[in-house]
C-alpha positions as CSV (number, residue, x, y, z in Angstrom):
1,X,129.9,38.0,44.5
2,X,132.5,41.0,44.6
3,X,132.2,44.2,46.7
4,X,131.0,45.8,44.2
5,X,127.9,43.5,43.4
6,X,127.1,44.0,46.6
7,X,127.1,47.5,46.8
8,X,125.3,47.6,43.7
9,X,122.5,45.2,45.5
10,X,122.4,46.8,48.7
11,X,121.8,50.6,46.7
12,X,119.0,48.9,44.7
13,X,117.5,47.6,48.0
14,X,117.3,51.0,49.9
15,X,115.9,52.9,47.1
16,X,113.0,50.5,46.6
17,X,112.5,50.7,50.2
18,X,112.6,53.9,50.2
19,X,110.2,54.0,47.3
20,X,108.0,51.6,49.0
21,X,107.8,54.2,52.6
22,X,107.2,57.2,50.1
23,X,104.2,55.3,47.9
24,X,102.8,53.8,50.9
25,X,102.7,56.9,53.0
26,X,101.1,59.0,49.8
27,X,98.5,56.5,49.6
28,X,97.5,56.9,53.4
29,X,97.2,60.4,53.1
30,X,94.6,60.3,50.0
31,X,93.2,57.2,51.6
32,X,92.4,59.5,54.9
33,X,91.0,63.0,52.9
34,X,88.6,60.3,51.6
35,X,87.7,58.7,54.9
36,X,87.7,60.1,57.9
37,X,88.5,56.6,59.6
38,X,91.8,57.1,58.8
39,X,93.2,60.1,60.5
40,X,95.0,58.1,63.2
41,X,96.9,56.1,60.9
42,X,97.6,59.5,58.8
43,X,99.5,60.8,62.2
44,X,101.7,57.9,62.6
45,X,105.1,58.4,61.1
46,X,108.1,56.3,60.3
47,X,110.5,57.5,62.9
48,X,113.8,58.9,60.7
């Protein structure tokens, strides 16, 4: 596998994880304005 390939792979891995953090954190916010059960996990953040 070249450099590039790699590059290539390792871009395509950090923008699904990326898209992985953003879905999963939009779907604890509408998961706690449903329940209110949820707020604590609504405050806990990914640290950046």
């Amino acid at each position: 596998m070249g450099a590039g390939d790699q590059v290539a792979c390792m871009s395509v891995v950090a923008l699904f994880s990326l898209a992985l953090i953003v879905t999963s954190s939009l779907f604890v916010q509408s998961r706690a304005a449903k329940s209110p059960a949820m707020l604590a996990a609504q405050q806990v953040r990914a640290p950046f």
